[in-house]
Backbone as ProteinMPNN parsed JSONL, in Angstrom:
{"seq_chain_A": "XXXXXXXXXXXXXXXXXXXXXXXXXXXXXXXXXXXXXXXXXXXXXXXXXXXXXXXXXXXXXXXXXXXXXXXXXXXXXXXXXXXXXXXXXXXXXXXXXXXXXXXXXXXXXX", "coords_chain_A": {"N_chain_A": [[-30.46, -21.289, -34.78], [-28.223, -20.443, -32.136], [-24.825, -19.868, -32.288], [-22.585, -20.856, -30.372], [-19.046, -19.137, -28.752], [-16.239, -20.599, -27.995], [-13.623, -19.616, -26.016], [-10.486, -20.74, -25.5], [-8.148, -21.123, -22.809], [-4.789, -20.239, -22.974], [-2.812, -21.645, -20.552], [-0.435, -21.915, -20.191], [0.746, -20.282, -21.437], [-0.108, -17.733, -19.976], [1.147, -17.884, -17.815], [3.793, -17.599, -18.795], [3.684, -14.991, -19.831], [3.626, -13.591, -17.543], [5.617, -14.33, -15.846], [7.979, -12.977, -17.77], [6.517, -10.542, -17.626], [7.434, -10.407, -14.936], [10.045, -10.287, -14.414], [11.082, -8.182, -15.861], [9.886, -5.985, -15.0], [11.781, -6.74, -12.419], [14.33, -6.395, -13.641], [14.334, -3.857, -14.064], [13.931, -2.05, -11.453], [16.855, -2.79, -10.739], [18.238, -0.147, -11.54], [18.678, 1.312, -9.485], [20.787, 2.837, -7.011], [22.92, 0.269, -5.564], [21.287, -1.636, -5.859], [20.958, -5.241, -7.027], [20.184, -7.541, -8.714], [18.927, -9.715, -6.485], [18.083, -8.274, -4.605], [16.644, -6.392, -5.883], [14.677, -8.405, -6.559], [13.528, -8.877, -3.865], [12.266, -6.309, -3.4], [10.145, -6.543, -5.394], [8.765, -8.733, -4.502], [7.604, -7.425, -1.974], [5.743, -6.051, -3.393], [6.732, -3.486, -4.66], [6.635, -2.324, -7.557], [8.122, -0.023, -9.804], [10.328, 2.333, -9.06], [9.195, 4.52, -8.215], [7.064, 3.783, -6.859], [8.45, 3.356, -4.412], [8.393, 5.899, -3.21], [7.634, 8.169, -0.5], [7.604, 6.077, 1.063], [8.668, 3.899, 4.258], [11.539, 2.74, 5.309], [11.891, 1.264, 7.099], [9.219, -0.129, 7.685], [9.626, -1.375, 4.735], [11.458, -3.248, 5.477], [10.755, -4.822, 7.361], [8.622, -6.205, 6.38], [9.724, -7.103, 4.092], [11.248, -8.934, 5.527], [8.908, -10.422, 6.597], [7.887, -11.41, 4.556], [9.945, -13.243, 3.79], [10.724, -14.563, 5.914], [12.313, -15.06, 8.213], [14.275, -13.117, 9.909], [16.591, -11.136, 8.215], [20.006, -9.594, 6.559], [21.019, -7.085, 7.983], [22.067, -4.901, 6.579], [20.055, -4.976, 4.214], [17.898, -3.138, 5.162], [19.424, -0.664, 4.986], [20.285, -0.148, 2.209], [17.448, -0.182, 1.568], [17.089, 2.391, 2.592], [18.673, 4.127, 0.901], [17.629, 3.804, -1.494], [14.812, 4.659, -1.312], [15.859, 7.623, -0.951], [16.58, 7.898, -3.304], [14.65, 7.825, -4.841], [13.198, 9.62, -4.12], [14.196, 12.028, -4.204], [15.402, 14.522, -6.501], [17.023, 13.714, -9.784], [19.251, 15.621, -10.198], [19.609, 16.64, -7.664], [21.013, 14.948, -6.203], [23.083, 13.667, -3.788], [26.044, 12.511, -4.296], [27.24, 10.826, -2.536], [25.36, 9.829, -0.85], [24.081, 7.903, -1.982], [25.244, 5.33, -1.967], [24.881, 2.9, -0.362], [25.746, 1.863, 1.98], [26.276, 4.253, 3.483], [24.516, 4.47, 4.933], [23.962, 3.5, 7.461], [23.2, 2.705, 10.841], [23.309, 4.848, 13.069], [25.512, 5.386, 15.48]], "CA_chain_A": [[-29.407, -21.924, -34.024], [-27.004, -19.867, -32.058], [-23.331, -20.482, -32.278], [-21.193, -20.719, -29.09], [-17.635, -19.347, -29.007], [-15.681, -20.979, -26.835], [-11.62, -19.373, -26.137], [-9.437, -21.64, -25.162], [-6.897, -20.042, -21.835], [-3.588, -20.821, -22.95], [-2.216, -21.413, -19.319], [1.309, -21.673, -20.432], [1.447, -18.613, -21.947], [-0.397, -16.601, -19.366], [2.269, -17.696, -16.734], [5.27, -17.554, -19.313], [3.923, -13.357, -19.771], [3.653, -13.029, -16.148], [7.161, -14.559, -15.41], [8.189, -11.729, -18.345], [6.665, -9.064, -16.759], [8.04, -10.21, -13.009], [11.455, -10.305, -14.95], [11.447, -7.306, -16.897], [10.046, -5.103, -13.602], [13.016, -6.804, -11.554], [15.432, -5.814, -14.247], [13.703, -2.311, -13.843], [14.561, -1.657, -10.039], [18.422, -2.724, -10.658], [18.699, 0.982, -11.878], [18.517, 1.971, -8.403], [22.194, 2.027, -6.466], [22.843, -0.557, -4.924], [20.243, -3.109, -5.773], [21.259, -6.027, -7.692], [18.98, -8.599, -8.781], [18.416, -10.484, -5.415], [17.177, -6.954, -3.523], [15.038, -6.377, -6.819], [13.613, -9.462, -6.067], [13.084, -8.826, -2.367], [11.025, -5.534, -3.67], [8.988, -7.057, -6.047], [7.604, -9.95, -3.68], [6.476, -6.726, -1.604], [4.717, -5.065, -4.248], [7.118, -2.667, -5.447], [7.141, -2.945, -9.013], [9.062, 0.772, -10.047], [10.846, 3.378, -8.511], [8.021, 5.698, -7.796], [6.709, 2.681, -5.334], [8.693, 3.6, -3.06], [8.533, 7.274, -2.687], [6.825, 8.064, 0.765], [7.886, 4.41, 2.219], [9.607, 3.929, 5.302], [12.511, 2.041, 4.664], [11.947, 0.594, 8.198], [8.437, -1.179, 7.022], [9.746, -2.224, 3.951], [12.166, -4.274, 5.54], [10.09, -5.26, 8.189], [7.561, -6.301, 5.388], [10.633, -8.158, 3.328], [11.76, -10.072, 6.476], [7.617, -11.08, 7.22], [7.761, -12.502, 3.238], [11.113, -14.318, 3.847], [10.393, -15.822, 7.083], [12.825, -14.938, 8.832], [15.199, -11.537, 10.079], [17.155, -10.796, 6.88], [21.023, -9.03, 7.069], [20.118, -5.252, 8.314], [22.1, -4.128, 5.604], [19.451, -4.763, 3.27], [17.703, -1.831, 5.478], [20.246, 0.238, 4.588], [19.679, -0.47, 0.736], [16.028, 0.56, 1.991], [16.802, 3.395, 3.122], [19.122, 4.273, -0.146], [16.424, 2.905, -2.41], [13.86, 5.586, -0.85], [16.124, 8.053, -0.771], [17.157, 7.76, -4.551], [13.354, 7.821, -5.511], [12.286, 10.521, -3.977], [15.362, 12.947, -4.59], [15.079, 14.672, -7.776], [18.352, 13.434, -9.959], [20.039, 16.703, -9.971], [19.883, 17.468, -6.279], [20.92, 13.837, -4.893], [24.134, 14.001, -2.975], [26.838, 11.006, -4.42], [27.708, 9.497, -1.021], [24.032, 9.409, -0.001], [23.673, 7.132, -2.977], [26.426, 4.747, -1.165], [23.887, 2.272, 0.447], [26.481, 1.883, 3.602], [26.315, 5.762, 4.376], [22.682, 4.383, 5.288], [23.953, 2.428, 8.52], [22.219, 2.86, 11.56], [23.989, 5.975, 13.735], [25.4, 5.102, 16.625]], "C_chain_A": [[-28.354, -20.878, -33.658], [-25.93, -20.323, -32.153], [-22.625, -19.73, -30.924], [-19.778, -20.528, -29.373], [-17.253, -19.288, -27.784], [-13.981, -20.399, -27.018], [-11.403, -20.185, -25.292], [-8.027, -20.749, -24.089], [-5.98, -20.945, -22.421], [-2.807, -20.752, -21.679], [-0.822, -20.808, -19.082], [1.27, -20.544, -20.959], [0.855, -17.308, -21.149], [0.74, -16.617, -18.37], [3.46, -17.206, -17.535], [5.183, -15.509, -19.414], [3.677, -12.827, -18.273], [5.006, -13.01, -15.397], [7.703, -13.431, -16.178], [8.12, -10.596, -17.822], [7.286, -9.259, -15.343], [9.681, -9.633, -13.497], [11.992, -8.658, -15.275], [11.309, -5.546, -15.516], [11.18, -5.328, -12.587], [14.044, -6.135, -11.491], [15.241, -4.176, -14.187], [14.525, -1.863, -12.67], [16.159, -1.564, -9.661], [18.966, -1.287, -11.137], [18.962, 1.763, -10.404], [20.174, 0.999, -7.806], [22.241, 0.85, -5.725], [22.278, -1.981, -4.583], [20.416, -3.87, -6.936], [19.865, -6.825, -7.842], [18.01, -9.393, -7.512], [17.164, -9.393, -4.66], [16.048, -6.551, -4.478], [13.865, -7.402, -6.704], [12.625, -9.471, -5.077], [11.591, -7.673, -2.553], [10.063, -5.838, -4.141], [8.32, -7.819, -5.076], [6.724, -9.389, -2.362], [5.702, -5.52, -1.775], [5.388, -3.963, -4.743], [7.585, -2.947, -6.959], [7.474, -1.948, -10.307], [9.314, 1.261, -9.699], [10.088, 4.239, -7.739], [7.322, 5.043, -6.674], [6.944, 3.201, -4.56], [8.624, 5.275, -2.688], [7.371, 7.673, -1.758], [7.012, 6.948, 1.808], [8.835, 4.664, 2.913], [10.032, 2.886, 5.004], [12.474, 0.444, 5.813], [10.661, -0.808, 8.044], [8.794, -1.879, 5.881], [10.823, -3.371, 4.137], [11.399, -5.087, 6.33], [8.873, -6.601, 7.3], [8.442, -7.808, 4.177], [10.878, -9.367, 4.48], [10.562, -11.066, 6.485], [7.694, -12.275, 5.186], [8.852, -13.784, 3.24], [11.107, -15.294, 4.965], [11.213, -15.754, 8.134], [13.417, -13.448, 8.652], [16.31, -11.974, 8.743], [18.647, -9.67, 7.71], [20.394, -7.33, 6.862], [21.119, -4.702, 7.254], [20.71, -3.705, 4.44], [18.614, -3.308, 3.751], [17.947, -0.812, 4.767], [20.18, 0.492, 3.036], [18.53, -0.233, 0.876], [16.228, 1.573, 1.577], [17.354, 4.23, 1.622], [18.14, 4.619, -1.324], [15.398, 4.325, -2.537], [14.661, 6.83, -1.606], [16.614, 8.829, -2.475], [15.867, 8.194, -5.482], [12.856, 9.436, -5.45], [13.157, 12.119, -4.46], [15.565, 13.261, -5.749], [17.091, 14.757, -8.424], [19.4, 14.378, -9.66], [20.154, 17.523, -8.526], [20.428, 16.002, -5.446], [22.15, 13.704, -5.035], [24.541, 12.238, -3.307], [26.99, 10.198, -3.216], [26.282, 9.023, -0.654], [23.568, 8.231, -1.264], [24.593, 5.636, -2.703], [25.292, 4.1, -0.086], [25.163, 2.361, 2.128], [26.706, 2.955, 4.017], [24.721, 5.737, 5.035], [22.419, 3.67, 6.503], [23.265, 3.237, 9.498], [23.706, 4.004, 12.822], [23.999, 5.375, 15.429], [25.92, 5.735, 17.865]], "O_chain_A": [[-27.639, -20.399, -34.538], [-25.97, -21.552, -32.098], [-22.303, -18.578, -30.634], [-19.162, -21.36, -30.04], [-17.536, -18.548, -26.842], [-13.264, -20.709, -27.969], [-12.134, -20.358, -24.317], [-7.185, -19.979, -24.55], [-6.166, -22.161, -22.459], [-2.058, -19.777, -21.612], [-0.295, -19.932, -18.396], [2.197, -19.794, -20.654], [1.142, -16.149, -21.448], [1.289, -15.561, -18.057], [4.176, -16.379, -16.97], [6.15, -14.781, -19.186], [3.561, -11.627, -18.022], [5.45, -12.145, -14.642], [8.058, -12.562, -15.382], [9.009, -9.79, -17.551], [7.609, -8.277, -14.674], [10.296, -8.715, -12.953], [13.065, -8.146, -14.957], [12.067, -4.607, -15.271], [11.588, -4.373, -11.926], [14.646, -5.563, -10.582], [16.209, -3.424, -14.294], [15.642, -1.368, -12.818], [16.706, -0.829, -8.84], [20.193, -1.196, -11.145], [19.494, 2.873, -10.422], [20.608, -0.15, -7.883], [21.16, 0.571, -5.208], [22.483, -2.883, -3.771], [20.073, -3.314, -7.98], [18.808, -6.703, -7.222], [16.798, -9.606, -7.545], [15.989, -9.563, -4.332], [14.872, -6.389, -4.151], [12.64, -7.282, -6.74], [11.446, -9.822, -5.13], [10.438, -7.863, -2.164], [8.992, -5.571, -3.595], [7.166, -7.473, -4.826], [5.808, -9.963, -1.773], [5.255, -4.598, -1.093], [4.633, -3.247, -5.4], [8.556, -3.57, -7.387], [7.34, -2.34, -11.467], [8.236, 1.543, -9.175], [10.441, 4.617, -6.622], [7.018, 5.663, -5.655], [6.105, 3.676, -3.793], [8.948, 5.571, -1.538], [6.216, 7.539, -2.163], [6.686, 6.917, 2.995], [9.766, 5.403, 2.593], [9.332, 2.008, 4.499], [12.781, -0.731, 5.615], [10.901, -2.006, 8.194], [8.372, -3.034, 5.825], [11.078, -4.225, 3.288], [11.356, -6.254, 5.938], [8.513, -7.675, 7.781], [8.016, -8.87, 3.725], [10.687, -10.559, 4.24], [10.783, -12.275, 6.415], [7.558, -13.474, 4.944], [8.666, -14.93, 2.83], [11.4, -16.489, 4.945], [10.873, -16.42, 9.112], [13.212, -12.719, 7.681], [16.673, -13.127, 8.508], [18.593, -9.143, 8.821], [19.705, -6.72, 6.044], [20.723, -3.554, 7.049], [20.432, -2.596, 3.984], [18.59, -2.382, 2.94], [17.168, -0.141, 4.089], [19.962, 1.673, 2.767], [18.248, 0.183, -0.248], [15.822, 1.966, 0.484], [16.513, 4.987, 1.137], [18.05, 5.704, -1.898], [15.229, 4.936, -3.592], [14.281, 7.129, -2.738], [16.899, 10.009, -2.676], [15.968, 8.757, -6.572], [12.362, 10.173, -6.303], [12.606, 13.089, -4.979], [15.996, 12.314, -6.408], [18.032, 15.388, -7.943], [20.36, 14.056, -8.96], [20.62, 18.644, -8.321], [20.291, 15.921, -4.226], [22.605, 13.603, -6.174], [23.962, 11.209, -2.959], [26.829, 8.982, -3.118], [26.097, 7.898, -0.19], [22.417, 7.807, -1.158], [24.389, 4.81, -3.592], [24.899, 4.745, 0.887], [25.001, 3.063, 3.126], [27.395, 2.966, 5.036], [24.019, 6.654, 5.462], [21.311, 3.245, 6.828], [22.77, 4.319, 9.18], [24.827, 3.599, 13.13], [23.107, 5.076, 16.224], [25.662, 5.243, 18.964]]}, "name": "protein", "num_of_chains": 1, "seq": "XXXXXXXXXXXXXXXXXXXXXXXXXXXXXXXXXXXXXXXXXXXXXXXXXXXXXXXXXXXXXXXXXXXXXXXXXXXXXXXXXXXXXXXXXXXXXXXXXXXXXXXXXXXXXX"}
């Protein structure tokens, strides 16, 4: 007689460590200037889920990319917090210029 083992998915607890990790990567990204919880949010829901994500991204698709998840055009600052965001990643700490860390030195030149 063989014996069957059956596991049992605990549902609730696969979502409750998935909500954890969405949480805990959110709280991650708020190290970056300028981005509070909401804009951590905005990253995560398009796949950035640490710092290093973004290095190489155009700031211009990832808004483009945030707006297509939200449904609508989003305030072009957040851009600008893009562009910051990027700019923060890829810039090794000891060479990145304080004002350029100043999401609104990231407006659009006119």
């Amino acid at each position: 007689m063989k014996l069957i083992t059956i596991r049992f998915i605990n549902l609730t607890e696969i979502i409750h460590k998935a909500m954890m990790t969405a949480k805990q990567t959110i709280k991650s990204l708020t190290v970056i200037p300028g981005v509070g919880n909401s804009i951590a949010t905005d990253l995560y829901n398009i796949g950035i889920r640490q710092i290093n994500d973004l290095k190489g991204k155009d700031p211009e698709v990832l808004y483009e990319s945030s707006n297509n998840f939200a449904g609508c055009v989003q305030d072009r600052c957040l851009l600008y917090v893009f562009r910051c965001a990027v700019y923060f990643a890829e810039t090794p700490k000891d060479k990145q210029d304080s004002e350029k860390l100043k999401w609104w030195n990231w407006k659009d030149k006119k």
